[in-house]
C-alpha positions as CSV (number, residue, x, y, z in Angstrom):
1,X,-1.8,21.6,-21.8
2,X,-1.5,24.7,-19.5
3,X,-4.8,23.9,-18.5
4,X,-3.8,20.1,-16.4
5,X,-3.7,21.8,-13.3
6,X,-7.4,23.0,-13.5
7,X,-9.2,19.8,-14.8
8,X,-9.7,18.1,-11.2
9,X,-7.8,18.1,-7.7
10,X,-7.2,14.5,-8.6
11,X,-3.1,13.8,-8.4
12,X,-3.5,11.2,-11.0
13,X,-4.0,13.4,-13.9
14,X,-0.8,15.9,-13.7
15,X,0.7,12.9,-13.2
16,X,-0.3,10.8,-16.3
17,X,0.2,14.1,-18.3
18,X,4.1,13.9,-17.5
19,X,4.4,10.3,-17.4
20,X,3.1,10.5,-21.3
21,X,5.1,13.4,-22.0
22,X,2.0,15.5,-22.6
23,X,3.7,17.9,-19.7
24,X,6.8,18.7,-18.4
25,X,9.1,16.5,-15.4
26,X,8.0,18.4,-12.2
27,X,8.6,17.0,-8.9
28,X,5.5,15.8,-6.9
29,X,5.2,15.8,-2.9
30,X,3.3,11.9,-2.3
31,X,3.2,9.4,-4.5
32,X,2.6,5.9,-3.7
33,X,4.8,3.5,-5.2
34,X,7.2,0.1,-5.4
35,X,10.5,1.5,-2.6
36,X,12.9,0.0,-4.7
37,X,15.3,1.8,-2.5
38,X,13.7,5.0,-1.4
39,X,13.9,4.1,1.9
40,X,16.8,2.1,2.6
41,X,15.5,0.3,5.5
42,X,11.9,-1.1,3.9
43,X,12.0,-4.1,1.5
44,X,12.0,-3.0,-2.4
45,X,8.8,-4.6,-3.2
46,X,6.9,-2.5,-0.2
47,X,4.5,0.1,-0.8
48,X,5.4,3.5,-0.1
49,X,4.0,7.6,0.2
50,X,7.3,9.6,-0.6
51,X,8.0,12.7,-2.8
52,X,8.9,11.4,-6.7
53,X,10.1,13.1,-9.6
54,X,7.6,12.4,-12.5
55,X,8.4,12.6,-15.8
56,X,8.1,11.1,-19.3
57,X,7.8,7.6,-18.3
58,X,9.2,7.4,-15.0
59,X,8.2,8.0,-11.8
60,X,11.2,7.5,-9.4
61,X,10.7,8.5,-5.6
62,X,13.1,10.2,-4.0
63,X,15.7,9.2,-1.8
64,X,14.8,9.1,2.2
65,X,16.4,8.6,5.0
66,X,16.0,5.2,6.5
67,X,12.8,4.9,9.3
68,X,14.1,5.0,13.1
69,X,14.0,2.3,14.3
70,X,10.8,2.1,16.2
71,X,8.9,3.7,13.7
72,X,10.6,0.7,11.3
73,X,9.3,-2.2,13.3
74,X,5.4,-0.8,13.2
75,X,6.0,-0.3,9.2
76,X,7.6,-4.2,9.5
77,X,4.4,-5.5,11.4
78,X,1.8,-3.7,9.4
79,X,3.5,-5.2,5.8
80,X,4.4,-8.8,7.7
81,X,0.3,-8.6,7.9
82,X,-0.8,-6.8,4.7
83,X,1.5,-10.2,3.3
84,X,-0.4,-12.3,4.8
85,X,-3.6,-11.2,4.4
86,X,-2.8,-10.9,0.7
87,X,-1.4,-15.2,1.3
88,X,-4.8,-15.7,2.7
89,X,-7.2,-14.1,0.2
90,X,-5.4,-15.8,-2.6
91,X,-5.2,-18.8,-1.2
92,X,-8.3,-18.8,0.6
93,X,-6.9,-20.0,4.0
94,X,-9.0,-19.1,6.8
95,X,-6.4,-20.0,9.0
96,X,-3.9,-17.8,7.7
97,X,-6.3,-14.5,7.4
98,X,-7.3,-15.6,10.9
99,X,-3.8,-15.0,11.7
100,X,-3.3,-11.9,9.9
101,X,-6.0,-10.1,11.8
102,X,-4.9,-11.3,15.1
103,X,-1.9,-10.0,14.8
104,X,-3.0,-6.8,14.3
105,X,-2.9,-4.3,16.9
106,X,-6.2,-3.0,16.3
107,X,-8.0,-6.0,17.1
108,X,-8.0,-6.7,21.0
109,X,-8.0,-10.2,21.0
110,X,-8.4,-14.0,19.1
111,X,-12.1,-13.6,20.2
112,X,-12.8,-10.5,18.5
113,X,-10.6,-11.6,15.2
114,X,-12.4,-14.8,14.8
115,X,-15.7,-13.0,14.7
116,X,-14.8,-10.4,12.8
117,X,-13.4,-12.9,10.0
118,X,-16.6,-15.0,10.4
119,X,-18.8,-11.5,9.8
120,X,-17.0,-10.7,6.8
121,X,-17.3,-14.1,5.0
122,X,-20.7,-14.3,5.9
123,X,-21.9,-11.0,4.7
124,X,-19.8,-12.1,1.9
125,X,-20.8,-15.6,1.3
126,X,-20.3,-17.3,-2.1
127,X,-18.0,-14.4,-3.2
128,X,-14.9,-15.8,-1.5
129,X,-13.6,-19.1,-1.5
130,X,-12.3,-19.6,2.0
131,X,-11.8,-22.9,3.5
């Protein structure tokens, strides 16, 4: 297996190598993966880009310090509307993915989210099933 490291520049592979014990545990700088506790200060269940150790079947992020607290509240708000965007593609509730994007600071104003929803499930129509 000395040869992983020249098959692609794609992560993955080193990283399935270890994980089936094809390779040895080696430490990896950004993986993304479940917090369960990296960072002390985000929810377990949120997505997160830290340094893991990867080995035979484990990949178990390393321990971080928690986020200040203003960079904490812009992770908060952009999970608080990844949840609900997630809510309102499952569900299908306009209302709520309506929401979701005018929450977000990218978008300017309700205006601008509502016809940027309408767009999308336009160009989209009869592969969603939004109410």
């Amino acid at each position: 297996m000395d040869d992983v490291d020249h098959l692609s520049g794609e992560g993955a592979i080193p990283i399935i190598c270890a994980t089936h014990g094809l390779t040895d545990a080696y430490d990896e700088i950004s993986v993304n993966i479940p917090n369960r506790g990296s960072i002390p200060n985000l929810p377990d269940n949120a997505l997160v880009e830290v340094p893991a150790r990867i080995s035979k079947r484990s990949i178990q992020g390393h321990s971080m310090s928690p986020l200040p607290s203003g960079v904490h509240s812009l992770v908060a708000r952009q999970q608080e509307i990844a949840e609900l965007a997630v809510e309102a593609a499952v569900e299908g509730n306009y209302a709520k993915a309506l929401q979701a994007l005018a929450i977000d600071p990218i978008i300017p104003d309700l205006l601008v989210a509502r016809q940027y929803l309408d767009d999308i499930l336009a160009s989209h129509k009869g592969l969603t099933r939004f109410t």
